[in-house]
C-alpha positions in Angstrom: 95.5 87.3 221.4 98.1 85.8 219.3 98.7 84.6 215.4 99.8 81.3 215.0 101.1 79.9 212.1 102.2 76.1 211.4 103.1 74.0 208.6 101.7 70.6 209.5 102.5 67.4 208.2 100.3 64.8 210.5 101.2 61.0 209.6 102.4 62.2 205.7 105.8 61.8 204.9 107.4 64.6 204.4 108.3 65.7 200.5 110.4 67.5 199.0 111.2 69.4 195.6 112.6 67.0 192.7 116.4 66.9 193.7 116.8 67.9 189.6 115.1 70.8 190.1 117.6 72.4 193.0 121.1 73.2 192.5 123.4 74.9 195.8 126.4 76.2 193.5 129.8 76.3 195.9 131.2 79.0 193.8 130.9 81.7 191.6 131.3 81.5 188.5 128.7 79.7 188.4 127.0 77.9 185.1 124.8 75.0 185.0 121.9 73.8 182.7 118.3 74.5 183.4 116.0 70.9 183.3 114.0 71.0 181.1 114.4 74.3 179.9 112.3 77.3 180.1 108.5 77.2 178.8 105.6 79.2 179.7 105.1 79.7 183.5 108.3 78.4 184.3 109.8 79.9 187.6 113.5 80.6 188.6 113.9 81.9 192.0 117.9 82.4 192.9 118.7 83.3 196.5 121.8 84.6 197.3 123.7 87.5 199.6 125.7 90.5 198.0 128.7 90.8 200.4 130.1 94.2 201.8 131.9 96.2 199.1 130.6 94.3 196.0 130.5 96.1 192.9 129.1 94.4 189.7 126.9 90.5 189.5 125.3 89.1 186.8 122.7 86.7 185.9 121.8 84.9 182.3 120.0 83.1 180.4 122.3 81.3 178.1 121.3 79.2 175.0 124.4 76.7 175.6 127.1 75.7 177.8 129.0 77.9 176.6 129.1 81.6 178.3 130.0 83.0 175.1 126.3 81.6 173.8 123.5 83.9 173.2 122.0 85.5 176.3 118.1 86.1 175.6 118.4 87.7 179.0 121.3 89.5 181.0 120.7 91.1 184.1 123.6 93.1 185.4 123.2 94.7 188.9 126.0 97.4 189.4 126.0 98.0 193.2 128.3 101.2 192.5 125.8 102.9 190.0 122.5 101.4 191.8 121.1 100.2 188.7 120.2 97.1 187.3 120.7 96.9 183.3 118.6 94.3 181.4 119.8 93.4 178.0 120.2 90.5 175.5 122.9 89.5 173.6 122.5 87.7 169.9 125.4 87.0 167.5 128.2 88.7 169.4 126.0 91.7 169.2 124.7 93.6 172.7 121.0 95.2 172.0 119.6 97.5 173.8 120.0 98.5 177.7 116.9 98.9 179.6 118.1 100.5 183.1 114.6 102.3 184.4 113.2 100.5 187.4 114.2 100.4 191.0 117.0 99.2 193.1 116.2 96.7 195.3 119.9 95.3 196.1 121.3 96.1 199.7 125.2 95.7 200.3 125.6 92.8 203.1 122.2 91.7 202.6 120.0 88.5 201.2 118.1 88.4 198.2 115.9 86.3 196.1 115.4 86.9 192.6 112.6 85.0 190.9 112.3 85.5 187.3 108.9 84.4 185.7 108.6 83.1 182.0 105.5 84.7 180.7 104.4 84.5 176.7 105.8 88.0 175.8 108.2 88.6 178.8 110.4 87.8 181.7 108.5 88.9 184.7 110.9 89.9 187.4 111.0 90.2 190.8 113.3 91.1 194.1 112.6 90.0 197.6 109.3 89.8 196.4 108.3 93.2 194.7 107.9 93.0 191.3 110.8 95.3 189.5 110.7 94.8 185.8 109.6 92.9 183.3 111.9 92.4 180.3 110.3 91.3 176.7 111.5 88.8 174.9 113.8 89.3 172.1 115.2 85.7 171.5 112.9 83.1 171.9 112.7 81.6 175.4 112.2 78.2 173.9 116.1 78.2 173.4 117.3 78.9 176.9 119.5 75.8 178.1 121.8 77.4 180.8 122.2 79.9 183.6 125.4 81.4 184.4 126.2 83.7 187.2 129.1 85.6 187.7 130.6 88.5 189.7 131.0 89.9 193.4 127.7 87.9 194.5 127.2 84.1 196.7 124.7 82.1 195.5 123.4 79.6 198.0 120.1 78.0 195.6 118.6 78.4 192.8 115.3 76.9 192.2 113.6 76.0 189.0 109.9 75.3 189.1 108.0 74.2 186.3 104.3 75.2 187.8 102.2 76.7 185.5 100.1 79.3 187.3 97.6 81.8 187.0 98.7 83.7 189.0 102.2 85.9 188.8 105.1 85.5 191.7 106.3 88.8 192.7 103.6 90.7 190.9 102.4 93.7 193.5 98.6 93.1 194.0 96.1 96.1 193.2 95.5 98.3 196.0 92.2 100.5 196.6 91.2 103.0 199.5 88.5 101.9 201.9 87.0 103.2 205.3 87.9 102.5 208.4 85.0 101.0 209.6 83.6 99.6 206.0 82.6 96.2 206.0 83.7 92.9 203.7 80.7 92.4 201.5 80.4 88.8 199.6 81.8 88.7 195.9 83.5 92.6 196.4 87.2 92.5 196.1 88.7 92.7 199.3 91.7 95.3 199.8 94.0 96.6 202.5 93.6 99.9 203.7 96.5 101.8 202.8 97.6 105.0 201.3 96.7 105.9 197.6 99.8 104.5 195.1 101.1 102.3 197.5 101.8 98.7 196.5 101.6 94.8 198.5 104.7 93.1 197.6 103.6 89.5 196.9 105.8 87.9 199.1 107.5 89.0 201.7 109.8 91.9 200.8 112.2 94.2 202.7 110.0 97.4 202.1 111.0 100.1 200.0 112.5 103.3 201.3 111.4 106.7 199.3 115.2 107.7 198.9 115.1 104.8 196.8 116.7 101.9 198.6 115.7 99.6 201.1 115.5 99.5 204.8 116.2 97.0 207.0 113.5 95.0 208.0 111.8 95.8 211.7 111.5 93.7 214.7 109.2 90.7 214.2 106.1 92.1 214.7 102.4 91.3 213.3 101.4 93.6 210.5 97.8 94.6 212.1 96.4 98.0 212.4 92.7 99.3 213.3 90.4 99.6 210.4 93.5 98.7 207.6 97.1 98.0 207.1 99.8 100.3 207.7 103.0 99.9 205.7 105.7 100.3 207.7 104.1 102.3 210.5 103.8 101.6 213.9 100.9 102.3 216.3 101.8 103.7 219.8 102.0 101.6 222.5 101.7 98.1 220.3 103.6 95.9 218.3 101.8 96.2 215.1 104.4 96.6 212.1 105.3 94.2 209.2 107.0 91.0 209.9 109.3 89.5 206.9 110.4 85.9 206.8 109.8 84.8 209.9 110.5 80.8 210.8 107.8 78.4 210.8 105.8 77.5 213.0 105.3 81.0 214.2 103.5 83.0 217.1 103.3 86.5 218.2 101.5 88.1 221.1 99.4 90.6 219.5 99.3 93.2 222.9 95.9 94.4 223.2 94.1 91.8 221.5 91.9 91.9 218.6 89.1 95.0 217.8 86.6 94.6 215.4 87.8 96.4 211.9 91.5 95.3 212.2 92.9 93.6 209.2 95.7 90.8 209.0 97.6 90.6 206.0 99.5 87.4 205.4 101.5 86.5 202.2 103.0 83.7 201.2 104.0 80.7 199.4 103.4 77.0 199.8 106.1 74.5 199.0 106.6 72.8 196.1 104.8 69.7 197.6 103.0 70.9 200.4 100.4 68.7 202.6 99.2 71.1 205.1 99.2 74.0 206.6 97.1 76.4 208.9 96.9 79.9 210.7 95.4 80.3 214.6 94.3 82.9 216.4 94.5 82.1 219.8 94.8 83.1 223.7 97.8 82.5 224.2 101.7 80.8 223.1 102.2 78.1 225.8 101.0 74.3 224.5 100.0 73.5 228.2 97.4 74.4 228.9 96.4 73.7 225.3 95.1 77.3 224.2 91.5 78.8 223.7 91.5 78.9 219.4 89.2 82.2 218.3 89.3 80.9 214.7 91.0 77.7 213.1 92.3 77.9 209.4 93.4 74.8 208.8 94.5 74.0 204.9 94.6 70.6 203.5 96.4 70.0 200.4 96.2 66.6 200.2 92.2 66.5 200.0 91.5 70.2 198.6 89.9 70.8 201.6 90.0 74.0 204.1 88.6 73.3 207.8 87.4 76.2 210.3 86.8 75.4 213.8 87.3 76.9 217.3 88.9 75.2 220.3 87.3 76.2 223.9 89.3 74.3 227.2 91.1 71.5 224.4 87.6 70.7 223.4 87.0 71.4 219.0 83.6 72.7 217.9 81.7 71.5 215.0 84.1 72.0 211.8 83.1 74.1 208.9 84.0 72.9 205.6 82.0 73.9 203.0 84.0 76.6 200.4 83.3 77.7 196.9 87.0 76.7 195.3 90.3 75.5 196.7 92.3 78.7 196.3 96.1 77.8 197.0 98.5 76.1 195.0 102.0 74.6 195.3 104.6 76.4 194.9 102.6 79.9 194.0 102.1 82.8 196.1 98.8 83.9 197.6 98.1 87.1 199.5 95.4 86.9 202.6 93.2 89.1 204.4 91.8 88.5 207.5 89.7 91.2 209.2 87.8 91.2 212.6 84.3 92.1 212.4 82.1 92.4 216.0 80.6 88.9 215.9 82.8 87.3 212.5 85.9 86.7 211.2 86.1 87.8 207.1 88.5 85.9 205.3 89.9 87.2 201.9 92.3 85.7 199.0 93.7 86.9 196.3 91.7 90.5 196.8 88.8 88.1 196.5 86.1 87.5 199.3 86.5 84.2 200.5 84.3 82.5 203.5 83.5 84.1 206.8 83.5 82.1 210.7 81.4 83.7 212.5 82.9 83.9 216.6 82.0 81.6 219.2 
């Protein structure tokens, strides 16, 4: 059996984020204005790589041009301490530091930070765990600038001006359930995994208990029997995490599918995304065209999700029919798909969503 996944654009053109809204800085320091602003909602998401042997980097939120300008928010990640300080800075005057959290920096490694403007706070995350959230002590409404500076490469910085319901980087809510329970309609669906621990939205290097972060493992599919597993691996299969891996994507799953495992997919669409889907199917070679278990097919372009299966290059009937359109551009969802012993449970969001049953 094996996991397919594909981002399809069919006879659409492809697009892309507003040119405005994307900036690749060639040095550091860096300091640019932010279009449009920052409102509620508003996303920044900076990627970037902290070389060997850096010691301190910054990012702020500037009210002008100027880097002497107010900073309603400075985040100052001090690779030598492991901490990350989050302060403001108003009329030449530092306030108060806020250094609890975790440290989720890695010498030599990438990162993407994606700061979230919410109402009261900035909502902040780190290779998709959420780390902190820092409340608002000079209104957001006068944030024109971001500067960057220190022993950091920048290589994007994104500014998306979705306003979701839902919060990037914000850990989902995690429950324990029995092995062999079942997905009932309209109960929130959950992975299996020890009490306390957290799903990163999106995904994250996970986090190591000495309190830094290991490297991630080879690309395998996250699937255990009867739940998820965080960073564990079953004897004699291939079924730890994968982070990041390139699209389209397949992986053999060695030893197939058994009723009460559990796939856990999270991710993010593009800004302008037409279509994308997620096969499971017999087998990674395109000829012969492979057997297709179960067909998620999403359709941005007509708010529509398809399920179908595919016997010797022949589709079945489609099934169509689904209470909402759950995904959104540019904002991350979290998916569950579990093997029952005639039907495939799909949920979203810790929300039950539609079942196939198997043909």
């Amino acid at each position: 059996m094996v996991l397919k996944f594909r981002k399809m654009f069919g006879d659409c053109e492809t697009k892309y984020p507003d040119p405005e809204a994307v900036v690749y800085p060639t040095q550091v320091p860096y300091r640019g204005p932010i279009p449009g602003g920052l409102h509620d909602g508003k996303l920044v998401e900076i990627k970037g790589t902290v070389p060997y042997g850096a010691d301190v980097f910054e990012i702020n939120f500037l009210t002008g041009l100027d880097p002497r300008s107010d900073r309603p928010l400075h985040i100052s990640v001090r690779m030598h301490g492991r901490i990350v300080v989050r302060n403001s800075y108003e009329m030449n005057t530092w306030g108060n530091e806020e250094r609890h959290g975790i440290f989720p920096f890695v010498s030599g490694r990438e990162f993407t930070v994606m700061i979230m403007v919410d109402p009261v706070c900035y909502r902040i995350a780190v290779n998709g765990q959420h780390c902190w959230e820092f409340h608002h002590r000079i209104s957001y409404t006068r944030v024109s600038s971001i500067y960057i500076d220190g022993s950091v490469r920048i290589e994007r910085i994104e500014f998306v001006n979705k306003i979701s319901p839902y919060q990037p980087g914000v850990p989902a809510s995690v429950t324990v359930c029995p092995p062999a329970g079942r997905m009932t309609p309209g109960v929130p669906a959950t992975p299996c995994m020890p009490s306390g621990v957290t799903i990163p939205a999106v995904n994250p290097i996970p986090y190591h208990p000495s309190g830094g972060r290991i490297v991630p493992p080879p690309e395998q599919i996250g699937v255990c029997p009867g739940g998820y597993i965080s960073g564990g691996v079953q004897p004699s299969s291939n079924l730890t995490p994968v982070y990041n891996p390139p699209i389209p994507y397949d992986y053999p799953i060695y030893g197939g599918l058994k009723p009460g495992m559990m796939i856990y997919i999270s991710g993010r669409p593009s800004a302008s995304p037409y279509r994308f889907s997620v096969n499971l199917q017999s087998g990674t070679s395109p000829y012969p065209p492979p057997d297709i278990a179960f067909h998620f097919d999403v359709r941005f372009y007509n708010h529509t999700i398809v399920r179908n299966s595919r016997t010797n290059n022949v589709w079945a009937a489609e099934e169509a029919s689904i209470p909402f359109f759950p995904f959104q551009p540019a904002v991350n969802f979290d998916m569950i798909i579990r093997v029952e012993t005639d039907t495939f449970m799909v949920a979203l969001n810790g929300q039950h969503f539609i079942e196939f049953r198997q043909r």
